[in-house]
PQR file of N, CA, C, O and H, with PARSE charges and radii, in Angstrom:
ATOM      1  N   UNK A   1      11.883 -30.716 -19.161 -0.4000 1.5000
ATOM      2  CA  UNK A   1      11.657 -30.946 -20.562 -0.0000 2.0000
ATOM      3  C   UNK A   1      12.507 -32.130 -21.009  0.5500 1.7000
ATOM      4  O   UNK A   1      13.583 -32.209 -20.417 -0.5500 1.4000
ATOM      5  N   UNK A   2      12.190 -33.344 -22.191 -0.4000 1.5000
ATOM      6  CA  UNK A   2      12.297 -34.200 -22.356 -0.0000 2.0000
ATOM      7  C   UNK A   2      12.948 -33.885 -23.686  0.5500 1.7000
ATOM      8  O   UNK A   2      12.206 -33.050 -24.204 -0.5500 1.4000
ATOM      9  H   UNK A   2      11.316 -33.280 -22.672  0.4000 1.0000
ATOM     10  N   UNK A   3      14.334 -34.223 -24.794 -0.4000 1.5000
ATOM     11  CA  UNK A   3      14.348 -34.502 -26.111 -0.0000 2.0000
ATOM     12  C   UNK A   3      14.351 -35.865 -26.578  0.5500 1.7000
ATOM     13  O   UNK A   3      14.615 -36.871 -25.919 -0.5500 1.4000
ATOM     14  H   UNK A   3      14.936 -34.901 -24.373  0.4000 1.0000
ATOM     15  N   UNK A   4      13.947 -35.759 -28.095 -0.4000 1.5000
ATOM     16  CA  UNK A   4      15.017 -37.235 -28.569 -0.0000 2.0000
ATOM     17  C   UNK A   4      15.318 -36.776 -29.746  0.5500 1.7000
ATOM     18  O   UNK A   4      14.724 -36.203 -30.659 -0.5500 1.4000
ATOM     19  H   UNK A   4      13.732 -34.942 -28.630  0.4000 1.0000
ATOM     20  N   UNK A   5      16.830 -37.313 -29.435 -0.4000 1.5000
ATOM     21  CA  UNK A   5      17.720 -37.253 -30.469 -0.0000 2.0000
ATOM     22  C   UNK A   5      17.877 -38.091 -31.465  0.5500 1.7000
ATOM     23  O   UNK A   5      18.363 -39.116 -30.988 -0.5500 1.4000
ATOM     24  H   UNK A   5      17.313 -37.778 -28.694  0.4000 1.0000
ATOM     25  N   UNK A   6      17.734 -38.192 -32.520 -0.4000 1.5000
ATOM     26  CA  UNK A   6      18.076 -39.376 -33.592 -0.0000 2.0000
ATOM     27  C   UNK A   6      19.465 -39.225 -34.371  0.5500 1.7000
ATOM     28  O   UNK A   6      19.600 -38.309 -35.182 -0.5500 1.4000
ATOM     29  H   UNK A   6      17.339 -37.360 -32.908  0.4000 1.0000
ATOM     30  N   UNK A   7      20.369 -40.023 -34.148 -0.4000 1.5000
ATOM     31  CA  UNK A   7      21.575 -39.780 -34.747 -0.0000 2.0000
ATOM     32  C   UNK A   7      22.029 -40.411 -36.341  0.5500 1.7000
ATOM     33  O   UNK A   7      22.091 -41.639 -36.381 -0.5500 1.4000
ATOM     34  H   UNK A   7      20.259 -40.768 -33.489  0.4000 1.0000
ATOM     35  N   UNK A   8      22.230 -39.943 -37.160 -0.4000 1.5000
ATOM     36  CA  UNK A   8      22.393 -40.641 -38.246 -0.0000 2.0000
ATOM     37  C   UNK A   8      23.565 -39.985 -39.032  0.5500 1.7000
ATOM     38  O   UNK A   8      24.013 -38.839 -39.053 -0.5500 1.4000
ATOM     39  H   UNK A   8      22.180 -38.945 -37.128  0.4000 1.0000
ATOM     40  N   UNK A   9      23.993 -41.492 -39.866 -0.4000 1.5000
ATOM     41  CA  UNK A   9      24.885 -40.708 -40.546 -0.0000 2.0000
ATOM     42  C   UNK A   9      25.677 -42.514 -41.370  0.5500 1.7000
ATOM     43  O   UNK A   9      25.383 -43.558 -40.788 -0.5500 1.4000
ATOM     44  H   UNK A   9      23.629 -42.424 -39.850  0.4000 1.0000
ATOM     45  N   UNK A  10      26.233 -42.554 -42.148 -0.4000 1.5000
ATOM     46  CA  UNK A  10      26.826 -43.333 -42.940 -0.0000 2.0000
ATOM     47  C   UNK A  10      27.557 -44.481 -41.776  0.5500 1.7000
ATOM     48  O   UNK A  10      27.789 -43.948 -40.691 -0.5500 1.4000
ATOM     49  H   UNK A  10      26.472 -41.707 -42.621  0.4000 1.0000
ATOM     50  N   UNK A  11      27.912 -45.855 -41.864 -0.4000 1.5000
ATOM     51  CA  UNK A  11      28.653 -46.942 -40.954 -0.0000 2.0000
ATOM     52  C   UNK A  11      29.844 -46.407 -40.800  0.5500 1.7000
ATOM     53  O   UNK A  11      30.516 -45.971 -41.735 -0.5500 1.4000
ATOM     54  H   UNK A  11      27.724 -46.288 -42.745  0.4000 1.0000
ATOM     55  N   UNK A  12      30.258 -46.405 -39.353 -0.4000 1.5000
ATOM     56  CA  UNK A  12      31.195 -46.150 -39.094 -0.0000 2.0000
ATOM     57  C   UNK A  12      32.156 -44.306 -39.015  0.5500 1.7000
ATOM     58  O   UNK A  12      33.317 -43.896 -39.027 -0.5500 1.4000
ATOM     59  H   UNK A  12      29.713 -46.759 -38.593  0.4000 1.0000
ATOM     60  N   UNK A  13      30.729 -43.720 -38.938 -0.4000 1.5000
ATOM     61  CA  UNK A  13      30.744 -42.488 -38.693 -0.0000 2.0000
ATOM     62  C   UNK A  13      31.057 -41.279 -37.216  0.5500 1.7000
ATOM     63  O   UNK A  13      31.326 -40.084 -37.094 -0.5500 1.4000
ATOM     64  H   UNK A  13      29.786 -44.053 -38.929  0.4000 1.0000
ATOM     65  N   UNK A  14      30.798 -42.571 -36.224 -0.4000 1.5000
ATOM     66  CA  UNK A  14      31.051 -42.104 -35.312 -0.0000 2.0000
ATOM     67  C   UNK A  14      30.035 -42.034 -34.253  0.5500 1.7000
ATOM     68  O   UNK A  14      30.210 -41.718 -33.076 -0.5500 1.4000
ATOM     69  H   UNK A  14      30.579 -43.542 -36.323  0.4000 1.0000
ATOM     70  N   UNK A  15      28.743 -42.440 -34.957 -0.4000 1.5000
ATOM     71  CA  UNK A  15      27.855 -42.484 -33.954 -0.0000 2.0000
ATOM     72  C   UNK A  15      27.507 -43.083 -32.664  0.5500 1.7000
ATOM     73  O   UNK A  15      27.223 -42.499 -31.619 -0.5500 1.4000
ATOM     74  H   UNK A  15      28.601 -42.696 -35.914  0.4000 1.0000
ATOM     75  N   UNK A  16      27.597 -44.771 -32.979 -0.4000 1.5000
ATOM     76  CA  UNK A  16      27.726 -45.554 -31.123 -0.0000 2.0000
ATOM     77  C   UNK A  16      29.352 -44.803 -30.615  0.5500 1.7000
ATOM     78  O   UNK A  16      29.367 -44.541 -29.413 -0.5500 1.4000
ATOM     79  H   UNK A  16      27.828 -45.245 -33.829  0.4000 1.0000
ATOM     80  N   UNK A  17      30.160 -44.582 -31.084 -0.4000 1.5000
ATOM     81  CA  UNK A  17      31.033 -43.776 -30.207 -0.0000 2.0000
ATOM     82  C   UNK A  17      30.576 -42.567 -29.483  0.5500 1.7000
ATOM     83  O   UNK A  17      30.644 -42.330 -28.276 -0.5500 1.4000
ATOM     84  H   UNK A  17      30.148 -44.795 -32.061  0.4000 1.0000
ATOM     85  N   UNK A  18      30.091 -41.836 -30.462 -0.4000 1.5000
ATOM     86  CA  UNK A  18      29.482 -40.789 -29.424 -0.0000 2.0000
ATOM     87  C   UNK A  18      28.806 -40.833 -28.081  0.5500 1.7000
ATOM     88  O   UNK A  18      28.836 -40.130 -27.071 -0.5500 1.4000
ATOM     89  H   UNK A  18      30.037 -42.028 -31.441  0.4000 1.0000
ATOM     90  N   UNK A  19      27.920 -42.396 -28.617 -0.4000 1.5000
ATOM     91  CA  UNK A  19      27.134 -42.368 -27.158 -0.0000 2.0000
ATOM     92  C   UNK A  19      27.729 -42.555 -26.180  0.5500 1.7000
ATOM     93  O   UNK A  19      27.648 -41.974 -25.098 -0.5500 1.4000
ATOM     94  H   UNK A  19      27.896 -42.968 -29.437  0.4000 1.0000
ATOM     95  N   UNK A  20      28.747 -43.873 -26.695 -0.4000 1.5000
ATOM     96  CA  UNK A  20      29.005 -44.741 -25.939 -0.0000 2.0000
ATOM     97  C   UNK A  20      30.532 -44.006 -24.785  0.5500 1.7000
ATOM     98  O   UNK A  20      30.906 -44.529 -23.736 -0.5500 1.4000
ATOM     99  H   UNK A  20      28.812 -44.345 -27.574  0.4000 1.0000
ATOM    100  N   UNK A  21      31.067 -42.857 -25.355 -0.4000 1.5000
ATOM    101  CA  UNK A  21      31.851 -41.983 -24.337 -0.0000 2.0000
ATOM    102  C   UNK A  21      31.486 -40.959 -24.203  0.5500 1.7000
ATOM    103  O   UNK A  21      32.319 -40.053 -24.245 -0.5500 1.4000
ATOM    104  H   UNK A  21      30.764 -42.432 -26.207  0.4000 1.0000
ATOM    105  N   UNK A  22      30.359 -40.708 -24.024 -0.4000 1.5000
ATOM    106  CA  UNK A  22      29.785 -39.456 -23.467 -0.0000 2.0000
ATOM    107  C   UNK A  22      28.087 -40.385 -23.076  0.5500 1.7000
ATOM    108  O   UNK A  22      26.949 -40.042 -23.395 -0.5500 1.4000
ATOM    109  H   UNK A  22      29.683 -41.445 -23.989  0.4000 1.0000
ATOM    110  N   UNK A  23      28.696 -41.998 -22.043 -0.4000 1.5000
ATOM    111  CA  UNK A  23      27.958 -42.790 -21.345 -0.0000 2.0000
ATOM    112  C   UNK A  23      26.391 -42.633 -21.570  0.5500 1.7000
ATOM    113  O   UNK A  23      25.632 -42.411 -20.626 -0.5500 1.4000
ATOM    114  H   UNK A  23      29.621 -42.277 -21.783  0.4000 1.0000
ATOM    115  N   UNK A  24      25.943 -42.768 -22.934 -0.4000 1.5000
ATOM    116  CA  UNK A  24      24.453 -42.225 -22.534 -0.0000 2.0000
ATOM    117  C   UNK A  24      23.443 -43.313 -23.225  0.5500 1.7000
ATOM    118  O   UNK A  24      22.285 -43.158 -23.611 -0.5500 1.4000
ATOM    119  H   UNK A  24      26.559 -42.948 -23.701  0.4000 1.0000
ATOM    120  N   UNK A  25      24.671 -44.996 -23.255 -0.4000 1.5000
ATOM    121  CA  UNK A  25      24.141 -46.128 -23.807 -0.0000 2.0000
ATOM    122  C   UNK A  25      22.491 -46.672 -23.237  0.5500 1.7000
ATOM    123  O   UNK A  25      21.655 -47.224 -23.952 -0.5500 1.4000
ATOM    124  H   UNK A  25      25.612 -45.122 -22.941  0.4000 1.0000
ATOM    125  N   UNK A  26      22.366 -46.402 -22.066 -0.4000 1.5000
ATOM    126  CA  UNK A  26      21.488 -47.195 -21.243 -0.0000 2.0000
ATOM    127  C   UNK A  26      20.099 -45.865 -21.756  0.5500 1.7000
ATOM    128  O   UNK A  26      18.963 -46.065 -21.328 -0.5500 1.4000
ATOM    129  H   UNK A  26      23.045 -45.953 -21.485  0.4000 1.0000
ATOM    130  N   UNK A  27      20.324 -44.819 -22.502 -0.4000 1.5000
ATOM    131  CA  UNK A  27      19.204 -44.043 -23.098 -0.0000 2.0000
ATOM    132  C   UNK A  27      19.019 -43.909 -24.771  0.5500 1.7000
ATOM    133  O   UNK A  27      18.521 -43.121 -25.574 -0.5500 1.4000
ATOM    134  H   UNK A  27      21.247 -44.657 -22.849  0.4000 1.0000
ATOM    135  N   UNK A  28      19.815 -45.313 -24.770 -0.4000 1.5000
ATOM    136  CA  UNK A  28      19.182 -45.141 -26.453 -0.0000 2.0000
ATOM    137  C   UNK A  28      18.634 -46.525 -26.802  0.5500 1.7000
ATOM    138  O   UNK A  28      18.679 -47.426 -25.964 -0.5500 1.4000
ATOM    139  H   UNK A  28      20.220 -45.953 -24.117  0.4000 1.0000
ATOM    140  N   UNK A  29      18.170 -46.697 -27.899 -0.4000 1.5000
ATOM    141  CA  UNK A  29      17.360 -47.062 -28.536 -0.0000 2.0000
ATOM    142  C   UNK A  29      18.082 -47.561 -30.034  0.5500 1.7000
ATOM    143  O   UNK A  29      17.666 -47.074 -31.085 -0.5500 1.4000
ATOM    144  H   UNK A  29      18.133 -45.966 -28.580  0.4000 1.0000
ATOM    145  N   UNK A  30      19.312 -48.680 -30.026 -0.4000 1.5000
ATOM    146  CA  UNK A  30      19.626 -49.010 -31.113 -0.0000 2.0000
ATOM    147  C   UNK A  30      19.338 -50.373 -32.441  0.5500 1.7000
ATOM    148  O   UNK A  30      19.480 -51.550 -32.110 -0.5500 1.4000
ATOM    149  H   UNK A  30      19.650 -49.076 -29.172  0.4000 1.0000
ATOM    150  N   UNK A  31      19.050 -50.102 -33.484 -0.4000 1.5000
ATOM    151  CA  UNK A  31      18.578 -50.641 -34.073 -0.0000 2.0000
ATOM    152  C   UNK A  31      19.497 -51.783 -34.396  0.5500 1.7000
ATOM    153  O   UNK A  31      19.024 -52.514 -35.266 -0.5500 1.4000
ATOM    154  H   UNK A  31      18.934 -49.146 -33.753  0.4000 1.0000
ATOM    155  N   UNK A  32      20.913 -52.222 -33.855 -0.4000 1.5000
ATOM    156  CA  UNK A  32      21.803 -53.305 -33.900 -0.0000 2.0000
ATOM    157  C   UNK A  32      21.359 -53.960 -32.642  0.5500 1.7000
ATOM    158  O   UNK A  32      21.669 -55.143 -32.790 -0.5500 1.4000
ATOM    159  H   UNK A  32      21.297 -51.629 -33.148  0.4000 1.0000
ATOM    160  N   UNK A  33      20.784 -53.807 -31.459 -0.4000 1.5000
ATOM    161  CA  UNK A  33      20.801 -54.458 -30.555 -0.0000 2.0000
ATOM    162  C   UNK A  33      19.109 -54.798 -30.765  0.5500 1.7000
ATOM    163  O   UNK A  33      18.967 -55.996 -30.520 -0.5500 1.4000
ATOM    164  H   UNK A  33      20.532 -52.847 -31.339  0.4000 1.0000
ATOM    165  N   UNK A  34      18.185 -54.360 -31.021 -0.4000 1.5000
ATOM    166  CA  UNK A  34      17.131 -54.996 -31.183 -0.0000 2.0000
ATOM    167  C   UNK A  34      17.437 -56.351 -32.615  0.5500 1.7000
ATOM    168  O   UNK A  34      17.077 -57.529 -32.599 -0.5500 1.4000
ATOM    169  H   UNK A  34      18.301 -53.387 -31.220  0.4000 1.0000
ATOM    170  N   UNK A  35      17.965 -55.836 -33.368 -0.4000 1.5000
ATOM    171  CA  UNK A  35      18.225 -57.145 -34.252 -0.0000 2.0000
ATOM    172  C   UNK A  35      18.617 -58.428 -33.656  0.5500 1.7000
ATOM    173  O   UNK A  35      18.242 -59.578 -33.886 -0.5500 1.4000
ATOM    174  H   UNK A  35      18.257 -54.880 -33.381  0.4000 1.0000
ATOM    175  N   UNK A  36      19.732 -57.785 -32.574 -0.4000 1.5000
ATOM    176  CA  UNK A  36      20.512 -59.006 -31.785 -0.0000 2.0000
ATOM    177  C   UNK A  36      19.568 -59.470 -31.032  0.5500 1.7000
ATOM    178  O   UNK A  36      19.839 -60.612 -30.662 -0.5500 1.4000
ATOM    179  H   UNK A  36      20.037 -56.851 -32.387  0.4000 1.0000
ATOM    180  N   UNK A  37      18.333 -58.990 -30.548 -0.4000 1.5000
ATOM    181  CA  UNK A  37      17.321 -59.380 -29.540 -0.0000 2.0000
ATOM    182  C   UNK A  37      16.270 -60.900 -30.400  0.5500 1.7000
ATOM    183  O   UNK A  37      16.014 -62.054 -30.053 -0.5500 1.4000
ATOM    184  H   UNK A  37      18.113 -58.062 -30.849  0.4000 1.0000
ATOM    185  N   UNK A  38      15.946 -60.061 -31.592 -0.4000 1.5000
ATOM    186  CA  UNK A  38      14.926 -60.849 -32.782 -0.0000 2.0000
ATOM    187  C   UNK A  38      16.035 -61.816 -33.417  0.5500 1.7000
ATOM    188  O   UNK A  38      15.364 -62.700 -33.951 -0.5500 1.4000
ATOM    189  H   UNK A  38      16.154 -59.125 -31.873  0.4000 1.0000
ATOM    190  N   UNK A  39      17.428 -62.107 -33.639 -0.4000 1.5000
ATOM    191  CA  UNK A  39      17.795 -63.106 -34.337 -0.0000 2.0000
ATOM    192  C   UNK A  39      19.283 -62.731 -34.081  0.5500 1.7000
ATOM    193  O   UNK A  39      19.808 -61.629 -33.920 -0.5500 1.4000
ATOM    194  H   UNK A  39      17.972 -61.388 -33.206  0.4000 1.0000
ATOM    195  N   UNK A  40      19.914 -64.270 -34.095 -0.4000 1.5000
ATOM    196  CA  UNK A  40      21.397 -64.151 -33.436 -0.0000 2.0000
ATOM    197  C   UNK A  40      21.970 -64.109 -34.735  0.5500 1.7000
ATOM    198  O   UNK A  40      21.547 -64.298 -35.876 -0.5500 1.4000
ATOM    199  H   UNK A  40      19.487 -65.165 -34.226  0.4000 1.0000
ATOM    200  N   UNK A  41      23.410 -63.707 -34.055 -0.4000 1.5000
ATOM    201  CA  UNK A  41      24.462 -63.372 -35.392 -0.0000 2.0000
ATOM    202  C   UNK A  41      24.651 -64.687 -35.959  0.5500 1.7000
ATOM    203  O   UNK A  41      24.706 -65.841 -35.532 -0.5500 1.4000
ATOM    204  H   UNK A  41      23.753 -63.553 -33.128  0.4000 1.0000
ATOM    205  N   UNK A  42      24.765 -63.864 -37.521 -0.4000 1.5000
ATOM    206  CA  UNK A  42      25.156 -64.966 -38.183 -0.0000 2.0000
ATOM    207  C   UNK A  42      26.403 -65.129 -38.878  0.5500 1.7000
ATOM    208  O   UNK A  42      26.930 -64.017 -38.891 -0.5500 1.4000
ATOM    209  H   UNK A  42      24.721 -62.926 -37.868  0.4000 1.0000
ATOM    210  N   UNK A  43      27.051 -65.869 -39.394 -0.4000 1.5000
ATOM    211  CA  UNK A  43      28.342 -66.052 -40.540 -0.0000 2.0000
ATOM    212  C   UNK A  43      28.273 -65.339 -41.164  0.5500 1.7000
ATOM    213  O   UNK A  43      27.090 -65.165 -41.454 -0.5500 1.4000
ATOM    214  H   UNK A  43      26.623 -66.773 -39.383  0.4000 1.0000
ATOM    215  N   UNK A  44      29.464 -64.119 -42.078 -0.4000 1.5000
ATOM    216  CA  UNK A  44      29.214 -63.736 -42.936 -0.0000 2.0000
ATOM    217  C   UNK A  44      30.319 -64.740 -43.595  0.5500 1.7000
ATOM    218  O   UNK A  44      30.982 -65.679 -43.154 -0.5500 1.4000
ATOM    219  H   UNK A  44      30.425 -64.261 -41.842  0.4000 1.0000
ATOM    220  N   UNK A  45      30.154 -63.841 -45.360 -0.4000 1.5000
ATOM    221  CA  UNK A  45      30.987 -64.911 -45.907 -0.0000 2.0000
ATOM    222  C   UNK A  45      32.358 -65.442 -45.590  0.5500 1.7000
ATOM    223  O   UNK A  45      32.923 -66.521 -45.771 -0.5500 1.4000
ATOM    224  H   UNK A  45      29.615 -63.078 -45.718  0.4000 1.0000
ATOM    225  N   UNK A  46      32.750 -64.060 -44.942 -0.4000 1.5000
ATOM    226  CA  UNK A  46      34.486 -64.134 -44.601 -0.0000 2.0000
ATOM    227  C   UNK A  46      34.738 -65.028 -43.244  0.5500 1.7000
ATOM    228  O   UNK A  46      35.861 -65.058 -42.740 -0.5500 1.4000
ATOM    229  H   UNK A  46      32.290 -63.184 -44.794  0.4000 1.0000
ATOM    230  N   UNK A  47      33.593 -65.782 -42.659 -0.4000 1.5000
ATOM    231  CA  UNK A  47      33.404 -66.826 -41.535 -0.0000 2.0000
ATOM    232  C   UNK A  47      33.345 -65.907 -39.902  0.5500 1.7000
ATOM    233  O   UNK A  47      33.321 -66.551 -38.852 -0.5500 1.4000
ATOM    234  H   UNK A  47      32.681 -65.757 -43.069  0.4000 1.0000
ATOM    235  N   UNK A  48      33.329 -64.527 -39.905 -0.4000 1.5000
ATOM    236  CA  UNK A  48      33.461 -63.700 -38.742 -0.0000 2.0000
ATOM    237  C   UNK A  48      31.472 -63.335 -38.484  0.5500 1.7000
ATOM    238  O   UNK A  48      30.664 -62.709 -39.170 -0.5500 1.4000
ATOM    239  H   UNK A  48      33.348 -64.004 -40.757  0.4000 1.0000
ATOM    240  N   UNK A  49      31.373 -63.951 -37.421 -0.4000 1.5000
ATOM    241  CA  UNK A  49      29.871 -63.042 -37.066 -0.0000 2.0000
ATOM    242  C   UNK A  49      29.274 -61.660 -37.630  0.5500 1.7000
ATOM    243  O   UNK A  49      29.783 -60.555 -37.818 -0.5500 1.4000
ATOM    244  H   UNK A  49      32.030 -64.459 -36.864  0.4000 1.0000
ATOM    245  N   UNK A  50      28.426 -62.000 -37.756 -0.4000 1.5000
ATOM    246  CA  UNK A  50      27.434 -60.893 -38.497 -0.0000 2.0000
ATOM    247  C   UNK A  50      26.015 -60.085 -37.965  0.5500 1.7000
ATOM    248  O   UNK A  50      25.210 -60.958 -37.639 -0.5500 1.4000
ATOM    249  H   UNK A  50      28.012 -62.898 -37.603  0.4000 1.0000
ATOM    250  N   UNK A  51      25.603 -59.117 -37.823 -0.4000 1.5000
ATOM    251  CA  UNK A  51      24.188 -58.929 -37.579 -0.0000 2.0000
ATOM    252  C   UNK A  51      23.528 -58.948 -39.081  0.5500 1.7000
ATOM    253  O   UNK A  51      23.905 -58.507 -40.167 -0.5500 1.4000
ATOM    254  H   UNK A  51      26.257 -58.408 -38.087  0.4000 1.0000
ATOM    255  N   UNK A  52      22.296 -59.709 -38.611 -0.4000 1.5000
ATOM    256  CA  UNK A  52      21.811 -60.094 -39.782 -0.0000 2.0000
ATOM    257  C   UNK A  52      20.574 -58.733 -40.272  0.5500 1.7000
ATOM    258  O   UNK A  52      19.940 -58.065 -39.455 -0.5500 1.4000
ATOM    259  H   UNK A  52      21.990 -60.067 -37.729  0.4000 1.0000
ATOM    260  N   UNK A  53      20.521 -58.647 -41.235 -0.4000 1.5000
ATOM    261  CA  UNK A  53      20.067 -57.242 -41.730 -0.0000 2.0000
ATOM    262  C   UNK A  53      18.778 -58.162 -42.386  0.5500 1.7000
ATOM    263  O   UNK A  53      18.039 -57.197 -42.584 -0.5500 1.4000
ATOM    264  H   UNK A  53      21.036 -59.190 -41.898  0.4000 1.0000
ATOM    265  N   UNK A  54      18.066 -59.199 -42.812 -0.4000 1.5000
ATOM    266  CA  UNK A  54      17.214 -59.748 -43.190 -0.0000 2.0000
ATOM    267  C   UNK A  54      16.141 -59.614 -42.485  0.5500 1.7000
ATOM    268  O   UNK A  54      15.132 -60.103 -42.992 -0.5500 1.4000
ATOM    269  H   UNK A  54      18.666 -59.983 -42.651  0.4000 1.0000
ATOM    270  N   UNK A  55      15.981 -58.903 -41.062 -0.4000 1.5000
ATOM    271  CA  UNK A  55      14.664 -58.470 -40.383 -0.0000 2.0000
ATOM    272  C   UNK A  55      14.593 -57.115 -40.336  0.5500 1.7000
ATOM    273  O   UNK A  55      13.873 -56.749 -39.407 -0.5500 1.4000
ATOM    274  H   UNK A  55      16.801 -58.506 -40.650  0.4000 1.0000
ATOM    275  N   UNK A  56      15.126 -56.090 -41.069 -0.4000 1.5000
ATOM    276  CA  UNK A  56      15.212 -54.518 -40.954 -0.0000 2.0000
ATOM    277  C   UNK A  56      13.771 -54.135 -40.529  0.5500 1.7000
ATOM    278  O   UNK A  56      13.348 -53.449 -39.599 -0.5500 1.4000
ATOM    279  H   UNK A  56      15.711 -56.387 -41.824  0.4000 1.0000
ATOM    280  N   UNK A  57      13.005 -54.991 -41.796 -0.4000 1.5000
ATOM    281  CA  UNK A  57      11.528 -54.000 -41.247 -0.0000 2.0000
ATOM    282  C   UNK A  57      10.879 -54.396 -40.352  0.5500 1.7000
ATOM    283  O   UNK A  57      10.010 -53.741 -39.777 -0.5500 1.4000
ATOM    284  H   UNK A  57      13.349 -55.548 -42.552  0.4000 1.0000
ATOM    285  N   UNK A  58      11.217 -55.565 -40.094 -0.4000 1.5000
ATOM    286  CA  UNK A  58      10.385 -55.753 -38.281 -0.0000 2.0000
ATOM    287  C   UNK A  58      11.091 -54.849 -37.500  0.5500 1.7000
ATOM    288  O   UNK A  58      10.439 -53.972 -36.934 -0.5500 1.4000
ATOM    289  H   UNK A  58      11.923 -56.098 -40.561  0.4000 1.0000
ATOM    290  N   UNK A  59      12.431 -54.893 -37.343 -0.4000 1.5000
ATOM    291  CA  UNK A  59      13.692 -53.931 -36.629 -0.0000 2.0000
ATOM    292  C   UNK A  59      12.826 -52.788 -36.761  0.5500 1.7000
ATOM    293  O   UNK A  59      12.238 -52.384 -35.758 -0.5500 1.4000
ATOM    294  H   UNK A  59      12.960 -55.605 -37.803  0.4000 1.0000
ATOM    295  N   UNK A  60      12.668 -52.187 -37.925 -0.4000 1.5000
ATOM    296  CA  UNK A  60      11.941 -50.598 -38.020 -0.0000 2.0000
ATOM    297  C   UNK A  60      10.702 -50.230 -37.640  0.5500 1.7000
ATOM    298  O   UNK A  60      10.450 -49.078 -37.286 -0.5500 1.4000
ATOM    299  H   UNK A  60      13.146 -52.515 -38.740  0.4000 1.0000
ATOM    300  N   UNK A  61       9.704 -51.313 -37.688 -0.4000 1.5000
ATOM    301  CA  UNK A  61       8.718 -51.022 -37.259 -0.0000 2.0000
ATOM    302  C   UNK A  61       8.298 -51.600 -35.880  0.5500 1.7000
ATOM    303  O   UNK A  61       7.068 -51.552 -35.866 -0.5500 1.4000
ATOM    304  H   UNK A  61       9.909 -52.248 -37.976  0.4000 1.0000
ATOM    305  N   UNK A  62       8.806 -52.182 -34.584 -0.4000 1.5000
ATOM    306  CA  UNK A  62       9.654 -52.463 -33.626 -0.0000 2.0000
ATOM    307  C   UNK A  62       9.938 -50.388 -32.657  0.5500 1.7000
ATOM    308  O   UNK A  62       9.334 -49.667 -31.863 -0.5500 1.4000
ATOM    309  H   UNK A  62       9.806 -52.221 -34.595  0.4000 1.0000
ATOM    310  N   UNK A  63      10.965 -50.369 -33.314 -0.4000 1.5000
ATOM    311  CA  UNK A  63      11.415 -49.215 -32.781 -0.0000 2.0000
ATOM    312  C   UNK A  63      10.530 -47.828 -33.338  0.5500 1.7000
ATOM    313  O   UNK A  63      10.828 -46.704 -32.937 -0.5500 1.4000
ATOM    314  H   UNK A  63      11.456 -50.955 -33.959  0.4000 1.0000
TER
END
């Protein structure tokens, strides 16, 4: 038998941690790395790289 899990919850909640130490990166499906796929980071104002949130709904409808 097969699940999927969808994890959600507010930035910085804990979620890519979860996956990411309890190794189960290479079985998900994240909506920051398809962004990074469709368009590279950009500047935010404070001059530090950014994922750019201006393609969400391709991102959403995509995944």
């Amino acid at each position: 038998m097969r699940y999927l899990v969808f994890l959600r919850g507010i930035p910085g909640s804990g979620k890519s941690t979860f996956v990411r130490e309890n190794n189960l990166e290479p079985y998900t499906i994240s909506s920051d790395s398809v962004r990074l796929l469709l368009k590279p980071p950009v500047l935010s104002v404070t001059g530090r790289p950014a994922i750019s949130q201006e393609i969400n709904r391709r991102v959403w409808g995509l995944i």
